[in-house]
C-alpha positions as CSV (number, residue, x, y, z in Angstrom):
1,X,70.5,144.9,65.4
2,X,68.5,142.4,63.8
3,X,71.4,140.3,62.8
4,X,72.1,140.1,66.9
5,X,68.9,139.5,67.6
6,X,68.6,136.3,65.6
7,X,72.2,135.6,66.6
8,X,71.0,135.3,70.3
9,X,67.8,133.0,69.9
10,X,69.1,130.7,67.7
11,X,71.9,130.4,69.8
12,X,70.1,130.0,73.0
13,X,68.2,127.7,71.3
14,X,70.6,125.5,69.8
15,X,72.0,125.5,73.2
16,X,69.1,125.0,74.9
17,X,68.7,121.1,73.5
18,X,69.4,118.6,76.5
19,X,71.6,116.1,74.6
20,X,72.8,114.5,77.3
21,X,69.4,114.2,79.4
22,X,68.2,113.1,75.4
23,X,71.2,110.1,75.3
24,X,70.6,109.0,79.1
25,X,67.2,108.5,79.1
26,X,67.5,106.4,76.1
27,X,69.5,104.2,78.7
28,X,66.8,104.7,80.9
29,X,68.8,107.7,83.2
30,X,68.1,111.2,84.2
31,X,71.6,112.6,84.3
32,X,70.4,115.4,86.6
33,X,69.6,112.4,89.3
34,X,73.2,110.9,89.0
35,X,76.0,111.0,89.5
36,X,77.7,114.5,90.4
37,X,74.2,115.4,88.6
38,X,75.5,117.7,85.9
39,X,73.7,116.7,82.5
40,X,76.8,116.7,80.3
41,X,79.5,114.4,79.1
42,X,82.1,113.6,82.0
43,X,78.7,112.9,83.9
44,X,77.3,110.8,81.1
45,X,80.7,109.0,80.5
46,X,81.0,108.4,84.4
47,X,77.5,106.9,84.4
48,X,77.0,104.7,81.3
49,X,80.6,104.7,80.2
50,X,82.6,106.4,77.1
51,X,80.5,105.1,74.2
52,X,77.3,106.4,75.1
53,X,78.7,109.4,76.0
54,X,80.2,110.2,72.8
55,X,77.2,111.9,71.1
56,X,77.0,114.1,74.2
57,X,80.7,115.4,73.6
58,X,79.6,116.0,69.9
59,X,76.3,117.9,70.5
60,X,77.1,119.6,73.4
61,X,80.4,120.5,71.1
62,X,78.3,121.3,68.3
63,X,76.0,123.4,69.8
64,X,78.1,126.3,70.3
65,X,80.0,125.4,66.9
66,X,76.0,126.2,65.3
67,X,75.9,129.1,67.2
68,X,79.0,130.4,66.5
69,X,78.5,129.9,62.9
70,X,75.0,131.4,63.0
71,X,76.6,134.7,64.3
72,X,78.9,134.3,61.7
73,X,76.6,134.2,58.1
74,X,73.9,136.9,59.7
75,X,76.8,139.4,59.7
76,X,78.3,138.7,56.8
77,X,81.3,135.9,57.6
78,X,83.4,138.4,58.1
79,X,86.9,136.7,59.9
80,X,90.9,137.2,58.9
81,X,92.7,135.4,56.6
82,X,93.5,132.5,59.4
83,X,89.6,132.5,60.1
84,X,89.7,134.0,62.7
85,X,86.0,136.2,63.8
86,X,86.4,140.2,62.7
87,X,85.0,143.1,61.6
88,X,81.3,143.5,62.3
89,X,81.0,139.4,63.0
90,X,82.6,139.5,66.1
91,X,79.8,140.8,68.6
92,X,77.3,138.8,66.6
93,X,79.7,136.1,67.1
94,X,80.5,136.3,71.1
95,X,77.0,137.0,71.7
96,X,75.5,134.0,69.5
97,X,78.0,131.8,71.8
98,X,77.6,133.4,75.2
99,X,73.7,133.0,74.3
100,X,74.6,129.1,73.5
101,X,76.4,128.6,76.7
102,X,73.5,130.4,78.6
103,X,71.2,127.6,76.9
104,X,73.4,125.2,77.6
105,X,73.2,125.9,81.4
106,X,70.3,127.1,81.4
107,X,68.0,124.9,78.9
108,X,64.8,126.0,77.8
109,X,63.8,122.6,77.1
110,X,64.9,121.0,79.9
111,X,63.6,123.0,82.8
112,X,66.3,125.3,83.2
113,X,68.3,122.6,84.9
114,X,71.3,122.1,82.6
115,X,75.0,121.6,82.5
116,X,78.7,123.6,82.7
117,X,79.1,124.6,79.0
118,X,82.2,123.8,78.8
119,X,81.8,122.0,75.7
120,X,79.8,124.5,74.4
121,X,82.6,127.2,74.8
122,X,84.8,125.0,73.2
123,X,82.6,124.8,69.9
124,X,82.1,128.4,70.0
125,X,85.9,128.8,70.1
126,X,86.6,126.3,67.1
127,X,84.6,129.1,64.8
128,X,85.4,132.3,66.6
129,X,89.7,131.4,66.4
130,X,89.9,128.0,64.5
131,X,93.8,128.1,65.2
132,X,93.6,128.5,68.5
133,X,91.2,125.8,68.9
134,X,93.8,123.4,67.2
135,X,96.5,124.3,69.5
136,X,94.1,123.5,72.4
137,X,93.1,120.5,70.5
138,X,96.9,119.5,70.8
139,X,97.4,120.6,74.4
140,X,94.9,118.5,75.6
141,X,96.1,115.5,73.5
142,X,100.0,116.3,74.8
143,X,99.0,116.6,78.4
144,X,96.1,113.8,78.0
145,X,99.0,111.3,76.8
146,X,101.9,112.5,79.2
147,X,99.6,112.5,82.3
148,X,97.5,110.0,81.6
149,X,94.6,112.3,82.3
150,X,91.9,113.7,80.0
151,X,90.5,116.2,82.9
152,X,93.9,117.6,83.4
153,X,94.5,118.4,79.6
154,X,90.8,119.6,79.6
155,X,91.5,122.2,82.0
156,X,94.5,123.3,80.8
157,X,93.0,123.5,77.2
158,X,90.3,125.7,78.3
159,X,92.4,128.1,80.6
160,X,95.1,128.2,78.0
161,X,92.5,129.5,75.2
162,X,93.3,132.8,76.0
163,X,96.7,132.5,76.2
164,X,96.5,130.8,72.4
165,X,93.9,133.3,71.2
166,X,96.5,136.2,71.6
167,X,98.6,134.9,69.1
168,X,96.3,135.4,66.4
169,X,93.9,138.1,67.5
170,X,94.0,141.3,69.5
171,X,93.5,141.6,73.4
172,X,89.7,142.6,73.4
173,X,88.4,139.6,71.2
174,X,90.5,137.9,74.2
175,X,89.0,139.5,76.9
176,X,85.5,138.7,75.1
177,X,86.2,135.1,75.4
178,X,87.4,135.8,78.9
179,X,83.9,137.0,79.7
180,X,82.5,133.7,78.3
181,X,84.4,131.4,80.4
182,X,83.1,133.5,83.3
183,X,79.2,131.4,82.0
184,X,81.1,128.4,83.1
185,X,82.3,129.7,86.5
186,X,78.9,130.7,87.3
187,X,77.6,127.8,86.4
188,X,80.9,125.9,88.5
189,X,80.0,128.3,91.5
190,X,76.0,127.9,90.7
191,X,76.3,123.7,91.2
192,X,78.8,123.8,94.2
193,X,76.1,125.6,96.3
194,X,73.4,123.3,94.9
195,X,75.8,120.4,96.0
196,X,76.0,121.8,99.1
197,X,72.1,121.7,99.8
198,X,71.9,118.5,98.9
């Protein structure tokens, strides 16, 4: 119980640091204001362009990554041969990651006003099934490069997690990562309404 416990503040703390409201107001920019007003990379990028936004795809990334492994050494690092979270780990895990994404969207330090977690997940996902990460790695590189579209081999990289994830651990470690990409369609369904009072 106390392993959870620290599991779950430490991640919603890691993920409650603004990285990209930090790296835009360096430019003198309050990603919230902007833009599609999401304070996360694709709003960064879209704002100040690729290179400023890179350290917001790496902390927002690492964030759930720190989580993930935070989950990991308070319950004993326990995963399968492949790395894959298992054993006693994996609620730890999950929660330390769904605690990150909440942080994410809904900072702490940021006045609860925060972004999609979608980068967060997929840091959280590079500890909790590192081969499954890889193959979405290379999904969205294929599709990116055929396409000529880095949102479209996003999306399918983070819908076909699950898919990938069954081919290296069983179905309810799946349907726990199923219940945190449900965080980011909150968060999705949370903004559209806010769009739509704007």
């Amino acid at each position: 119980m106390v392993e959870v416990l620290v599991a779950v503040i430490a991640g919603y703390l890691l993920g409650s640091v603004p990285v990209a409201v930090l790296v835009a107001r360096v430019h003198g920019v309050d990603p919230r204001d902007v833009g599609d007003c999401n304070p996360g990379y694709w709003n960064v990028k879209e704002q100040l362009g690729r290179r400023a936004a890179v350290p917001v795809f790496a902390g927002d990334t690492l964030k759930g990554a720190l989580a993930a492994l935070v989950g990991l050494l308070v319950s004993g690092a326990h995963t399968t041969a492949l790395g894959v979270v298992a054993e006693v780990s994996v609620v730890p895990v999950y929660l330390a990651v769904a605690a990150a994404m909440a942080g994410h969207a809904w900072p702490l330090f940021a006045g609860f006003r925060g972004g999609r977690s979608v980068l967060t997940f997929a840091g959280g996902i590079a500890v909790i099934c590192p081969p499954a990460f890889v193959l979405a790695v290379a999904a969205l590189a294929g599709t990116a490069l055929a396409l000529r579209s880095f949102a479209v081999g996003a999306r399918l990289a983070v819908f076909g997690v699950p898919v990938l994830q069954l081919l290296f651990a069983p179905a309810e470690l799946v349907a726990a990562t199923g219940g945190l990409m449900c965080i980011i369609g909150l968060r999705f369904g949370q903004a559209a309404l806010a769009a739509r009072r704007r």
